[in-house]
Structure formats: structure tokens, C-alpha cells
N, C-alpha and C positions, 0 to 999 in steps of 0.2 A: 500179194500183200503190198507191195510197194505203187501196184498202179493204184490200189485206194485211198494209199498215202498223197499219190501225186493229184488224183483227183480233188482232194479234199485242201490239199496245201494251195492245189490254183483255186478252188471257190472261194476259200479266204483273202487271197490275193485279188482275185478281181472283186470281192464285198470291199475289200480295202481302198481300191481304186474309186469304186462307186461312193463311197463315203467322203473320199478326198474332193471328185466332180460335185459332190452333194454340196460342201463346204465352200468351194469355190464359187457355187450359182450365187449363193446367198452374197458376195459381193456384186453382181451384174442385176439390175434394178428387173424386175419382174422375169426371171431368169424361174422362180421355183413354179410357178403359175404358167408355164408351157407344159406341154403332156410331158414330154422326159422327166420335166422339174417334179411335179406328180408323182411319174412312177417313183423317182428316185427317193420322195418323200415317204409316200408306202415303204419304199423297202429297209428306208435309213433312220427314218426315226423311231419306231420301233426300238430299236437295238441302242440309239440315241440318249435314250427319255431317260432311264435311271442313271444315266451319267449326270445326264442333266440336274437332276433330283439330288444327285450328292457332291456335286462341283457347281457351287455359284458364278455366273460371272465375274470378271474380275473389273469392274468398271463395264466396258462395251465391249471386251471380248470375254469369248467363250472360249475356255481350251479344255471344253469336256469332250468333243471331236479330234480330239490330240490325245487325249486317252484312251479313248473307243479305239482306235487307232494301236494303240500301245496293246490293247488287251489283246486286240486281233492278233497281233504281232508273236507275244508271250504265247498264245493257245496254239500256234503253227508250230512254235519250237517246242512247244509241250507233247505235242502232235507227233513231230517229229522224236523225239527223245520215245515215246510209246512204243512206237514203229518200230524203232531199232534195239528196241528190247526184246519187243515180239520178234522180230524177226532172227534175233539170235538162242530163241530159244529152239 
């Protein structure tokens, strides 16, 4: 039980990491437009968009990427808090 905990707690953590590298291209001028930039967009915007959709910019940033970020955050401890319930039953 707990190596599916550990499994699932690092995918979240390395989605989390990829989201952060996602974040960061969009400062370095045609950084999303190389093939990582690509995949990274496949995987992150997806997950992205309805954040997008319910947090406007706020002028020229965007900190719906700082929430996505949050929610990932909140679902591992949620994750975890599951785990440790099941696991003590």
C-alpha cells in the first residue's frame, strides 16, 4: 500500500516540477516552440486551461500556474491523509 502511495506522491511531484519548467520557458523567448517546449505544452496545458478559465490575469501575469500548483500540492496531502487511513484499518 504505501509503495502506491510513494509511487503516485512522486508523479505528482515530478507533474509539479514539469509545470514549474513549463512556467519558467514562457520567460526565455521561443523556449515553448523547441520539442521539450511542445511536449511540456501537451502535458501542462491541459491541466492548465480551466485554471486559466476561472483566474484572469491580473494585468500581464498569470498566477493561475500558482494554483495549479497549489491544487497539486492539496491532492498529495489528501493522498496522503487516504493512505493513512487505509492503512490503519
Amino acid at each position: 500500500m504505501i509503495l502506491l502511495y510513494n509511487i503516485l506522491s512522486s508523479l505528482l511531484t515530478v507533474y509539479s516540477f514539469a509545470l514549474i519548467i513549463y512556467i519558467f520557458m514562457s520567460w526565455v523567448p521561443n523556449a515553448r516552440e523547441t520539442s521539450i517546449g511542445r511536449v511540456l505544452a501537451s502535458l501542462c496545458e491541459p491541466y492548465l486551461e480551466p485554471f486559466r478559465k476561472i483566474i484572469p490575469p491580473i494585468g500581464m501575469i498569470d498566477i493561475s500556474p500558482v494554483v495549479a500548483i497549489f491544487v497539486l500540492r492539496f491532492a498529495d496531502m489528501g493522498l496522503a491523509a487516504v493512505f493513512r487511513m487505509l492503512s490503519s484499518i
